[in-house]
Backbone as XML, in Angstrom:
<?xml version="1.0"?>
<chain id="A" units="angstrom">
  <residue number="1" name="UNK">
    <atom name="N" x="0.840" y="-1.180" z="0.000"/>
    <atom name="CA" x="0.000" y="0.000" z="0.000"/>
    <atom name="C" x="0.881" y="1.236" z="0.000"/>
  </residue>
  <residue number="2" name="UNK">
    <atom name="N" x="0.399" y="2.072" z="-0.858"/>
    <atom name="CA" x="1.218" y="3.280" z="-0.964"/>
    <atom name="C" x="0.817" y="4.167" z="0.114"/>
  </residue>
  <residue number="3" name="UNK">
    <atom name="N" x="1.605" y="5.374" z="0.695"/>
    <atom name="CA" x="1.187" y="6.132" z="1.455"/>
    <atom name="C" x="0.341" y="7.349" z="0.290"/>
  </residue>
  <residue number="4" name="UNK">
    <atom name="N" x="-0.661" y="8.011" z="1.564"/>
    <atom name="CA" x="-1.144" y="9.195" z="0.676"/>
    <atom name="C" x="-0.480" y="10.403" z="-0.305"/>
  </residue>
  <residue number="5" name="UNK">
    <atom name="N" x="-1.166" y="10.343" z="-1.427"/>
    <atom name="CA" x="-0.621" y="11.412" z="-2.190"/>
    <atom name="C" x="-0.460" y="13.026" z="-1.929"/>
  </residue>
  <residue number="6" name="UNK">
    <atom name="N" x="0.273" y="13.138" z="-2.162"/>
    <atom name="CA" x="1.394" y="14.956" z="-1.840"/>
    <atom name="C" x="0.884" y="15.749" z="-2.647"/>
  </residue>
  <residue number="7" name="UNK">
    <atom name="N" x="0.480" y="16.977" z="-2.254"/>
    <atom name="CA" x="0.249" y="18.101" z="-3.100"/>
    <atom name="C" x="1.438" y="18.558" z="-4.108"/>
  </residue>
  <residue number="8" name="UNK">
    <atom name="N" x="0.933" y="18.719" z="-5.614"/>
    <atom name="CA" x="1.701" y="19.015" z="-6.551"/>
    <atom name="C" x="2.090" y="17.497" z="-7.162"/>
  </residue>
  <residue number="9" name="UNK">
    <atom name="N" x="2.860" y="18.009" z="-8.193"/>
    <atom name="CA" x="3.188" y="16.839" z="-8.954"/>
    <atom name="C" x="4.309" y="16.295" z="-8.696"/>
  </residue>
  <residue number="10" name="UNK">
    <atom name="N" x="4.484" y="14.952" z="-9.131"/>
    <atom name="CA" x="6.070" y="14.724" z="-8.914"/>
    <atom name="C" x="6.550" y="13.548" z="-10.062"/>
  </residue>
  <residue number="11" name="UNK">
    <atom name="N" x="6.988" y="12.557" z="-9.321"/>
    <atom name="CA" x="7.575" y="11.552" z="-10.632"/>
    <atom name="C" x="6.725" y="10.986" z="-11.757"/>
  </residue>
  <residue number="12" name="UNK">
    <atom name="N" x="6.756" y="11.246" z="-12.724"/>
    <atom name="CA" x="5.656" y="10.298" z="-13.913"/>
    <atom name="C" x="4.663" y="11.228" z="-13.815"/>
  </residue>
  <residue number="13" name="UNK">
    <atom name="N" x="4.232" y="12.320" z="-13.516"/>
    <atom name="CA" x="3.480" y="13.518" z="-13.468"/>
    <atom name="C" x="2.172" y="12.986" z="-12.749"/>
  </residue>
  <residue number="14" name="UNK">
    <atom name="N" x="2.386" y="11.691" z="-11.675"/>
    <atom name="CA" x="1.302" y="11.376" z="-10.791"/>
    <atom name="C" x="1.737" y="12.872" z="-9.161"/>
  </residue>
  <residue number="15" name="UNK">
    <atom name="N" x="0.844" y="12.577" z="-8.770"/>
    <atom name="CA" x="1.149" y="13.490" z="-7.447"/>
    <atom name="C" x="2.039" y="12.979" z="-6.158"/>
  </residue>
  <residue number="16" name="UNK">
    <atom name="N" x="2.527" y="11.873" z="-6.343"/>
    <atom name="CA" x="3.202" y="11.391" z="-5.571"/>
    <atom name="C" x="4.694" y="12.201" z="-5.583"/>
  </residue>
  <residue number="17" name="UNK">
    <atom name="N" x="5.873" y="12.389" z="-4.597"/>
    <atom name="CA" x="7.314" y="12.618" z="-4.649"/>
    <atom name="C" x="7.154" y="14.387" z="-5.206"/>
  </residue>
  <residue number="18" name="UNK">
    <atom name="N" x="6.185" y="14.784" z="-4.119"/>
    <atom name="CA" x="5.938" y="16.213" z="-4.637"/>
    <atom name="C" x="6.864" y="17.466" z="-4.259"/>
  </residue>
  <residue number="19" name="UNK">
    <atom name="N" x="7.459" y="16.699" z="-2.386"/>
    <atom name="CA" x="8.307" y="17.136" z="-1.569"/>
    <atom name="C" x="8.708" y="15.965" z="-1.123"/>
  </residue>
  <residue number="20" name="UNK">
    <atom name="N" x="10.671" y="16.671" z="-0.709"/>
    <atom name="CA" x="11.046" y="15.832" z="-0.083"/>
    <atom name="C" x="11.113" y="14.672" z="1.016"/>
  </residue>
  <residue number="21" name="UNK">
    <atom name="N" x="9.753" y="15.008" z="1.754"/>
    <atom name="CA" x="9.412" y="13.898" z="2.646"/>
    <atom name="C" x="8.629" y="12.997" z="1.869"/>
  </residue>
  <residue number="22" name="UNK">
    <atom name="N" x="7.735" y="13.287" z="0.860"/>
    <atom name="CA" x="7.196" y="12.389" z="0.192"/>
    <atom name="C" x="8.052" y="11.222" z="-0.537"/>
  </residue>
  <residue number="23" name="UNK">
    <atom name="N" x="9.081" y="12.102" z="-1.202"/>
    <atom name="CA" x="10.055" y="11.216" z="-1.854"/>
    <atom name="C" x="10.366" y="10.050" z="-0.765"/>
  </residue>
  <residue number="24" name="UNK">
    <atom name="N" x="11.246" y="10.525" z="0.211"/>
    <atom name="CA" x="11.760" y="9.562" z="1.655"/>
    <atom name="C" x="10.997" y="8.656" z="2.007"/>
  </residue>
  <residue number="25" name="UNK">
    <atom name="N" x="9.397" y="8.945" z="1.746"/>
    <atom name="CA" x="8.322" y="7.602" z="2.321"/>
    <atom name="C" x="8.398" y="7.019" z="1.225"/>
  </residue>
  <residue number="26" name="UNK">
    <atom name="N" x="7.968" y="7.146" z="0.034"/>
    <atom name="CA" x="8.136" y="6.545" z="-1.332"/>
    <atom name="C" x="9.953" y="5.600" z="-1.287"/>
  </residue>
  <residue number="27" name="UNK">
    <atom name="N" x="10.626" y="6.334" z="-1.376"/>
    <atom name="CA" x="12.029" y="5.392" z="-1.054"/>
    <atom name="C" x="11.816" y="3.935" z="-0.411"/>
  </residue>
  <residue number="28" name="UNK">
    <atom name="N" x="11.222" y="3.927" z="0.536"/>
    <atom name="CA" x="11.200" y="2.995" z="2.194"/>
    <atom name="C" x="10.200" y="2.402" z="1.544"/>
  </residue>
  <residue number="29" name="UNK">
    <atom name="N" x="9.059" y="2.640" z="0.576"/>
    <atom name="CA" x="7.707" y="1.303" z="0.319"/>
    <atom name="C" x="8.302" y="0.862" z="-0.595"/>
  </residue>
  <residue number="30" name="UNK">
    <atom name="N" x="8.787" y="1.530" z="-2.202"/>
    <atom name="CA" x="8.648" y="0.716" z="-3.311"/>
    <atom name="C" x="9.778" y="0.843" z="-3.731"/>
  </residue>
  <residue number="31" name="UNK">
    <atom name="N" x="10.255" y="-0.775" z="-3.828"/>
    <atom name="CA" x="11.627" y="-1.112" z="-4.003"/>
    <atom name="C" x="12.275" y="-0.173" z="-5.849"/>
  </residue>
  <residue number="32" name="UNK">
    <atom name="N" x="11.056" y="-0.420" z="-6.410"/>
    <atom name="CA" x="11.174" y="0.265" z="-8.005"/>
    <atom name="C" x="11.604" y="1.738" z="-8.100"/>
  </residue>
  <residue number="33" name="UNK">
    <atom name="N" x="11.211" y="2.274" z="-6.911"/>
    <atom name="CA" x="11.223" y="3.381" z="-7.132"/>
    <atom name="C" x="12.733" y="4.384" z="-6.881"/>
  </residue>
  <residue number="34" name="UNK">
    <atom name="N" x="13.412" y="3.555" z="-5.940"/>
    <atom name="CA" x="14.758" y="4.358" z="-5.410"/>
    <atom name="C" x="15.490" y="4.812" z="-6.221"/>
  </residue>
  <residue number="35" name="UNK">
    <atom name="N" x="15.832" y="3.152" z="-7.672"/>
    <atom name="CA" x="16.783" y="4.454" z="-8.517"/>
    <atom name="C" x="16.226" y="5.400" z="-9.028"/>
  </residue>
  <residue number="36" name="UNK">
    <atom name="N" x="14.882" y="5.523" z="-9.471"/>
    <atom name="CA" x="14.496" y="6.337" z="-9.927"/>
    <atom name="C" x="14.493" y="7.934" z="-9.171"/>
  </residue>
  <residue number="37" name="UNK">
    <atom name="N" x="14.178" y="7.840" z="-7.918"/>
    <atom name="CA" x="14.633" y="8.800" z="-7.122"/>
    <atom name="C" x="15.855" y="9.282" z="-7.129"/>
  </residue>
  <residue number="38" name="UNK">
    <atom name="N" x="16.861" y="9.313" z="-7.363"/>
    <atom name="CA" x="18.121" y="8.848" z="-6.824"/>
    <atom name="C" x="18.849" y="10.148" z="-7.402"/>
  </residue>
  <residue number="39" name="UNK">
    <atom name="N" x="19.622" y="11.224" z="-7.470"/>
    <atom name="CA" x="20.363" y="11.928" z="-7.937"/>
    <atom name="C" x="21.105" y="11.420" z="-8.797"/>
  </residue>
  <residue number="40" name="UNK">
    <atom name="N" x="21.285" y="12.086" z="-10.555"/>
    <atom name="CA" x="21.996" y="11.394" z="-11.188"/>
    <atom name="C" x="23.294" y="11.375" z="-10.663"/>
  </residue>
  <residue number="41" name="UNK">
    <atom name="N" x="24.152" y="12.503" z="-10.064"/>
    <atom name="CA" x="25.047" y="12.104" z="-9.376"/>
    <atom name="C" x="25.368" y="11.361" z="-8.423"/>
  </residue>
  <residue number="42" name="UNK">
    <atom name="N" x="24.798" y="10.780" z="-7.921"/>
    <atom name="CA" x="25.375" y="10.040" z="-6.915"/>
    <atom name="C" x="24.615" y="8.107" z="-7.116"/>
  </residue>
  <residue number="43" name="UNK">
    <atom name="N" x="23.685" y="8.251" z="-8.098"/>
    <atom name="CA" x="23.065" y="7.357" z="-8.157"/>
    <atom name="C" x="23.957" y="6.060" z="-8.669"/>
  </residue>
  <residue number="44" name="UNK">
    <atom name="N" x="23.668" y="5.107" z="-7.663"/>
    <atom name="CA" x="24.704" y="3.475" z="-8.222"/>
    <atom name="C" x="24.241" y="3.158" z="-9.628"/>
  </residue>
  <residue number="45" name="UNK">
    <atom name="N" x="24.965" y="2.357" z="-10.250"/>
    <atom name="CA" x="24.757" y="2.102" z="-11.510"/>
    <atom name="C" x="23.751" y="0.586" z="-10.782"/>
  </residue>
  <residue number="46" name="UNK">
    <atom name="N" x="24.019" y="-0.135" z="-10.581"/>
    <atom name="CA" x="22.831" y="-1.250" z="-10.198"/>
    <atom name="C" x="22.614" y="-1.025" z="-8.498"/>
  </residue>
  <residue number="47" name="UNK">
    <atom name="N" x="22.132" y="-2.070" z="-7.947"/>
    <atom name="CA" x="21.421" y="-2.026" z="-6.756"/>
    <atom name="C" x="21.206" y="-3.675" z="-6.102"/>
  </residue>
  <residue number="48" name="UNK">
    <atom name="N" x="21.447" y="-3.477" z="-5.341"/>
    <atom name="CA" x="21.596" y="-5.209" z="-4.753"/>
    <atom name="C" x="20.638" y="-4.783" z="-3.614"/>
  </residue>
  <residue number="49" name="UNK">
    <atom name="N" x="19.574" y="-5.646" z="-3.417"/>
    <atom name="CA" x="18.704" y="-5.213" z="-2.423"/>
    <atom name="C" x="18.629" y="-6.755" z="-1.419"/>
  </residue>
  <residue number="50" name="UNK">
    <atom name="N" x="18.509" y="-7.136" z="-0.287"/>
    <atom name="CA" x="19.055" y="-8.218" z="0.164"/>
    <atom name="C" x="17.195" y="-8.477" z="0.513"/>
  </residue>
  <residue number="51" name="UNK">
    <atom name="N" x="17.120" y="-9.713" z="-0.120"/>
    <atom name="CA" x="15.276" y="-9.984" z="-0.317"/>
    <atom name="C" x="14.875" y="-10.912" z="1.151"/>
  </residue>
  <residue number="52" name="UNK">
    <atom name="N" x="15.988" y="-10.894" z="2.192"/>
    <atom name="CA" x="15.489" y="-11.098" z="3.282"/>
    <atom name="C" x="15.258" y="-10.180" z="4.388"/>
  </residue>
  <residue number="53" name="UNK">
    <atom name="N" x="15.259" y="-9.102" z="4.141"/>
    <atom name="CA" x="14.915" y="-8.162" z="4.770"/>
    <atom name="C" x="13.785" y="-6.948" z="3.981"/>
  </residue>
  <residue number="54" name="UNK">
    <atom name="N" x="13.467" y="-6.702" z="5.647"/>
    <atom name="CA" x="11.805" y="-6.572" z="5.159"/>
    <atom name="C" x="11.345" y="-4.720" z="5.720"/>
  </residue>
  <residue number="55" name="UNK">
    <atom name="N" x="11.691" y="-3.902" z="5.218"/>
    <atom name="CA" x="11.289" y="-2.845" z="5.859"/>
    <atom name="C" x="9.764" y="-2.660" z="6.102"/>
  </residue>
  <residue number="56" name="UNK">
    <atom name="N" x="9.587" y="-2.212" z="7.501"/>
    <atom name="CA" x="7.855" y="-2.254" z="8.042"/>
    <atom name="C" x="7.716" y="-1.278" z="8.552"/>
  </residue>
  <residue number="57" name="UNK">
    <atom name="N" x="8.586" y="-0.193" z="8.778"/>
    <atom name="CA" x="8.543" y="1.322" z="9.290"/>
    <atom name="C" x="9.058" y="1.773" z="9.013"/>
  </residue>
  <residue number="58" name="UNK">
    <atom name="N" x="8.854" y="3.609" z="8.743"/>
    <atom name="CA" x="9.515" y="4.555" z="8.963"/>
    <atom name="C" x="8.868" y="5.553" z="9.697"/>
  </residue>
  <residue number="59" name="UNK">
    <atom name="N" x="9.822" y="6.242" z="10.485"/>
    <atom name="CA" x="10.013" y="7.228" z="11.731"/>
    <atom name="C" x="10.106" y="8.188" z="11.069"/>
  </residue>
  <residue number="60" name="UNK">
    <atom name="N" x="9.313" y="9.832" z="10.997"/>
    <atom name="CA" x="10.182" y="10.957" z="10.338"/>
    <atom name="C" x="10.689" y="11.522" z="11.566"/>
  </residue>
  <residue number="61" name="UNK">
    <atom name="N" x="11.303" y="11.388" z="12.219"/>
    <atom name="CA" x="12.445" y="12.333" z="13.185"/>
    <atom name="C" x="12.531" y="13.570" z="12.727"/>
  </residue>
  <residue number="62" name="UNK">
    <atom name="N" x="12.775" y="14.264" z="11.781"/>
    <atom name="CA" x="13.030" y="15.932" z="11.806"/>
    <atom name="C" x="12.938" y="16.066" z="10.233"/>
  </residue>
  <residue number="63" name="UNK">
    <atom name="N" x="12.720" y="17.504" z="9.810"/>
    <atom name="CA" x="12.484" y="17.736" z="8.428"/>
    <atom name="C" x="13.168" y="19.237" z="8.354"/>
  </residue>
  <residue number="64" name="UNK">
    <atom name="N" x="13.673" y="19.501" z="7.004"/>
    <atom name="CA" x="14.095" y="20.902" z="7.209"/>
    <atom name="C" x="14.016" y="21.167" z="5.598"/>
  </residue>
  <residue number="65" name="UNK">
    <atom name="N" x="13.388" y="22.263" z="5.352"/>
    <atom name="CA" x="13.089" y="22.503" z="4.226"/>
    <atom name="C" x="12.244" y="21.192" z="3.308"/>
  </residue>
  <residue number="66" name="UNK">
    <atom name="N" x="12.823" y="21.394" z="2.386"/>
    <atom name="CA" x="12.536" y="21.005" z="0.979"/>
    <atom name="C" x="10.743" y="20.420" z="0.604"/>
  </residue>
  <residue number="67" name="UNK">
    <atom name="N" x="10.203" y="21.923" z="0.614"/>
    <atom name="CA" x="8.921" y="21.636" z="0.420"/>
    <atom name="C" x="8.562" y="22.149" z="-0.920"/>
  </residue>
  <residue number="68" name="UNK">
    <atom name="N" x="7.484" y="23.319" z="-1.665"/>
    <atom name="CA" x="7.374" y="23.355" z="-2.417"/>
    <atom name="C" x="8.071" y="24.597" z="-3.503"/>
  </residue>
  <residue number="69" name="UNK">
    <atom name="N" x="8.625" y="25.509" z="-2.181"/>
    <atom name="CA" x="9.243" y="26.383" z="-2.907"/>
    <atom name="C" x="10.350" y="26.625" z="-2.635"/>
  </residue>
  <residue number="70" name="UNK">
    <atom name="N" x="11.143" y="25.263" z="-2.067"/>
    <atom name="CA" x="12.619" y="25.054" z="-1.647"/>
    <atom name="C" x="13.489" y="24.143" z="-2.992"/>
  </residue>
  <residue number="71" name="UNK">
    <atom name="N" x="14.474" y="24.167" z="-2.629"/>
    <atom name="CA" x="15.747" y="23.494" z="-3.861"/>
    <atom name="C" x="15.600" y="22.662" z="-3.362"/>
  </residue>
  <residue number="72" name="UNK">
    <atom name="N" x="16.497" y="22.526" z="-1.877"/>
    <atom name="CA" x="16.932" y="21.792" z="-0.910"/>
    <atom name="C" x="16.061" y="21.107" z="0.098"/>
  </residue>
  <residue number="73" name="UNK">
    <atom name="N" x="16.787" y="19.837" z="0.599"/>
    <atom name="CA" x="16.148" y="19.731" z="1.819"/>
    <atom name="C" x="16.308" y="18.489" z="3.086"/>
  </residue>
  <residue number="74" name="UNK">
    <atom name="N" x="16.113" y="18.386" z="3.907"/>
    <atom name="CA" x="16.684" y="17.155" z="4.318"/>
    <atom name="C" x="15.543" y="15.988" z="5.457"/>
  </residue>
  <residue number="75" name="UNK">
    <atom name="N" x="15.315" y="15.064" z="5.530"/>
    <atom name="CA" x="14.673" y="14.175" z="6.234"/>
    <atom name="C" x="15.599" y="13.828" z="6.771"/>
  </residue>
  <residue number="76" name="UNK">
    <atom name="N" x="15.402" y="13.750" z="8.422"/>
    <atom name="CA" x="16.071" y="13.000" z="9.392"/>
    <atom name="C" x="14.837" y="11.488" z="9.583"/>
  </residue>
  <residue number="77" name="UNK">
    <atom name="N" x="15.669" y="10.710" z="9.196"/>
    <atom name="CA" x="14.741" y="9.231" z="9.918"/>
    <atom name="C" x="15.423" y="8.523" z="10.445"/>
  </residue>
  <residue number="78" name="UNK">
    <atom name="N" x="14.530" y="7.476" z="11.003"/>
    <atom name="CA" x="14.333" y="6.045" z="11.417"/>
    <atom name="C" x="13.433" y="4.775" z="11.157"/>
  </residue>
  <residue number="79" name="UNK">
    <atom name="N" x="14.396" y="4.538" z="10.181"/>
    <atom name="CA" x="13.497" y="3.033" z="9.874"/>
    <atom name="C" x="13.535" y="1.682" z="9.927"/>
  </residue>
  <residue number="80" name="UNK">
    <atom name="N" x="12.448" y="1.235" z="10.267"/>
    <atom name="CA" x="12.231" y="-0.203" z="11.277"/>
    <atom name="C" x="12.519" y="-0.848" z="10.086"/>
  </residue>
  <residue number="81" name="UNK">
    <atom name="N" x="13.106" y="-2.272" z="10.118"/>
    <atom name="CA" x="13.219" y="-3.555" z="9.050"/>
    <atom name="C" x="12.959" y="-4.612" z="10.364"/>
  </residue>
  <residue number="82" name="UNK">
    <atom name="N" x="12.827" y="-6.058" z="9.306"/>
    <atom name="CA" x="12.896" y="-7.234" z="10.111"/>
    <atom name="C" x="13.504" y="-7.404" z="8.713"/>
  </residue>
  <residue number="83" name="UNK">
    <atom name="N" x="15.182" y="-8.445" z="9.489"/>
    <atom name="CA" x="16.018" y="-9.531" z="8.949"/>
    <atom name="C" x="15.938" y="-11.263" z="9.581"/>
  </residue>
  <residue number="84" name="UNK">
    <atom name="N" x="15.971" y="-12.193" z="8.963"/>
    <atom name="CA" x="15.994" y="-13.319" z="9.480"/>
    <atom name="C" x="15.069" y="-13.263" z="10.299"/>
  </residue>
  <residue number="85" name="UNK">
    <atom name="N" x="13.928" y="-12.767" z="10.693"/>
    <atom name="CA" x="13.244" y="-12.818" z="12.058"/>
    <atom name="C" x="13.511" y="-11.744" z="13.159"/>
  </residue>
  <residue number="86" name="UNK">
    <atom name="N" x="14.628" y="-10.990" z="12.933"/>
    <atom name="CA" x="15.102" y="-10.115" z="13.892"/>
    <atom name="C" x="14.548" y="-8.512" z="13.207"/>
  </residue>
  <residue number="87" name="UNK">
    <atom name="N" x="14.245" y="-7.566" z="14.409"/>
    <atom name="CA" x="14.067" y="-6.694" z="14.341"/>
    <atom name="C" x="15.710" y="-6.026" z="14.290"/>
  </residue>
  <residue number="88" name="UNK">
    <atom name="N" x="15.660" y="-4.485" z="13.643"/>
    <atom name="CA" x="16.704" y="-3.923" z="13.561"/>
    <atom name="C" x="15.881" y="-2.246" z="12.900"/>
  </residue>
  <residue number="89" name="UNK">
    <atom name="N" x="17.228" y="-1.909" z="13.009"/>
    <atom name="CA" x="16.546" y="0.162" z="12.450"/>
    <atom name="C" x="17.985" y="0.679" z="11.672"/>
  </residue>
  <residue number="90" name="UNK">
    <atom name="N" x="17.185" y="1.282" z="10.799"/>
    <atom name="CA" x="18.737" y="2.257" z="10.411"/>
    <atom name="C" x="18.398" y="3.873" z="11.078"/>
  </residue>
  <residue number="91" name="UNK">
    <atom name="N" x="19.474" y="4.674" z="10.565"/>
    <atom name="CA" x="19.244" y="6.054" z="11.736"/>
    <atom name="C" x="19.707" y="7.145" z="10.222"/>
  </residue>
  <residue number="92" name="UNK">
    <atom name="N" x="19.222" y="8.007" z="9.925"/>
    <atom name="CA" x="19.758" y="8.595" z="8.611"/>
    <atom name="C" x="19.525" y="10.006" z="8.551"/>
  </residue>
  <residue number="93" name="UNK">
    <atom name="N" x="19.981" y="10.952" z="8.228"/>
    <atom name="CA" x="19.273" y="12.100" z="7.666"/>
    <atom name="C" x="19.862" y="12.035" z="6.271"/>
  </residue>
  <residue number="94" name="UNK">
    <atom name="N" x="18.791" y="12.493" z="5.429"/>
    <atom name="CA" x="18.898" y="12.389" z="3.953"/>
    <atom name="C" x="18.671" y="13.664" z="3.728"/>
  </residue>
  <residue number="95" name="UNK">
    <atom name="N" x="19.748" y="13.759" z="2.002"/>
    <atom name="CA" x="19.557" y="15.537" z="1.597"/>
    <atom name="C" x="18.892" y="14.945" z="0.493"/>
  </residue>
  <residue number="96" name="UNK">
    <atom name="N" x="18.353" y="15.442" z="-0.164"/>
    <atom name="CA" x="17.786" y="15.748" z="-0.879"/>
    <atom name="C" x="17.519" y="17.096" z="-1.830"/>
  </residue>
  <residue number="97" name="UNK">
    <atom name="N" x="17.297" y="17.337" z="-3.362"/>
    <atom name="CA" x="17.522" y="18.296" z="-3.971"/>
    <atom name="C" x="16.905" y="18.145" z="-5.161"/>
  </residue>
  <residue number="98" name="UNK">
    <atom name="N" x="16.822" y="19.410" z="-5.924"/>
    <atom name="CA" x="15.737" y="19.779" z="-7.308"/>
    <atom name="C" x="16.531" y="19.127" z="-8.183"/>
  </residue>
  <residue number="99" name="UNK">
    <atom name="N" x="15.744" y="18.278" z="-9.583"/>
    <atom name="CA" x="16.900" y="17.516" z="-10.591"/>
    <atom name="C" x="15.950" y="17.819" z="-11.661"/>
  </residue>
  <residue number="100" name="UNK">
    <atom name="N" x="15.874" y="18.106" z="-12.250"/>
    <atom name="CA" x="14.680" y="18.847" z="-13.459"/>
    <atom name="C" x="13.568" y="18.909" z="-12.927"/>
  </residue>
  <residue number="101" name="UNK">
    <atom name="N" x="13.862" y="19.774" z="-12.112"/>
    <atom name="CA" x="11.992" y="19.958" z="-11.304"/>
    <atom name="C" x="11.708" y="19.260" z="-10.372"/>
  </residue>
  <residue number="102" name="UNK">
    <atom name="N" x="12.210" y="17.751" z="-10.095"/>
    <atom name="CA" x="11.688" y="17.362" z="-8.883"/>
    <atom name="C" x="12.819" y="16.552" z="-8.110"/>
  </residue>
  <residue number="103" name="UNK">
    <atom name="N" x="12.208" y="16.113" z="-7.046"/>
    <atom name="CA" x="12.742" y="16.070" z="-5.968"/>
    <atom name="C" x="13.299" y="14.859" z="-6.194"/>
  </residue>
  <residue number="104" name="UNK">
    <atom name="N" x="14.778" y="14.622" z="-5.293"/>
    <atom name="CA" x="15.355" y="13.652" z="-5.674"/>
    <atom name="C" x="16.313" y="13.240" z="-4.727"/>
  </residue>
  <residue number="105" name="UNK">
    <atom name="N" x="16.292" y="12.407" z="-3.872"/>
    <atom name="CA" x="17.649" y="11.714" z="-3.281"/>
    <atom name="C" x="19.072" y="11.900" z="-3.433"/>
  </residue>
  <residue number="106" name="UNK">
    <atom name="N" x="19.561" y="12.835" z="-2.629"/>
    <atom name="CA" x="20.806" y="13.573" z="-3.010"/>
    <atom name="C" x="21.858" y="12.084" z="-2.085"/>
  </residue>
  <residue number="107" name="UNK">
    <atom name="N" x="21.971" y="12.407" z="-1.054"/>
    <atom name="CA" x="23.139" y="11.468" z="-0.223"/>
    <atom name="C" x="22.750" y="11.520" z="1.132"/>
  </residue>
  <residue number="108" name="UNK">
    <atom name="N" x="23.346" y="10.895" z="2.029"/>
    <atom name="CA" x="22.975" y="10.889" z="3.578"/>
    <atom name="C" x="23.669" y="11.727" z="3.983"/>
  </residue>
  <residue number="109" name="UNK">
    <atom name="N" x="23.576" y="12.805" z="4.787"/>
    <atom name="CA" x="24.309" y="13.999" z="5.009"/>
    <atom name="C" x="24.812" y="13.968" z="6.229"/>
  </residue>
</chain>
């Protein structure tokens, strides 16, 4: 299930990835979507995603900028996975930035 749609437009000219927190929840549900997010600079050429682990949360911890009339911007999170049966979290703040108009996964800052 996708989370709710973001005011304004964003990837594929649906309303989803409108602002940078939207992008960050979109990242964490749909595995398809990251490179596509991804800054052409910094973006991996492939992606190894380890199919035993299972992300089931994300935390937004702090936000700073990057809404609709920002460049920039950054999500601080926390997000829950289960591996092998075990619970675990990663801890991140992400930048994020404008790439022909929309918002896009810069690096962990």
């Amino acid at each position: 299930m996708l989370p709710p749609a973001a005011p304004g437009r964003g990837h594929g000219g649906d309303r989803r990835g409108a602002d940078a927190l939207a992008v960050q929840r979109l990242r964490r549900r749909r595995r398809d979507y990251l490179l596509r997010s991804w800054h052409s600079s910094t973006r991996p050429a492939r992606l190894r995603l380890d199919p035993g682990q299972r992300w089931i949360r994300l935390e937004i911890l702090d936000t700073d900028r990057g809404g609709l009339f920002d460049t920039v911007g950054t999500v601080a999170f926390r997000a829950h996975y289960r591996e092998s049966g075990r619970p675990g979290a990663l801890e991140e703040q992400s930048r994020f930035v404008r790439e022909d108009g929309r918002w896009v996964y810069l690096d962990a800052g």
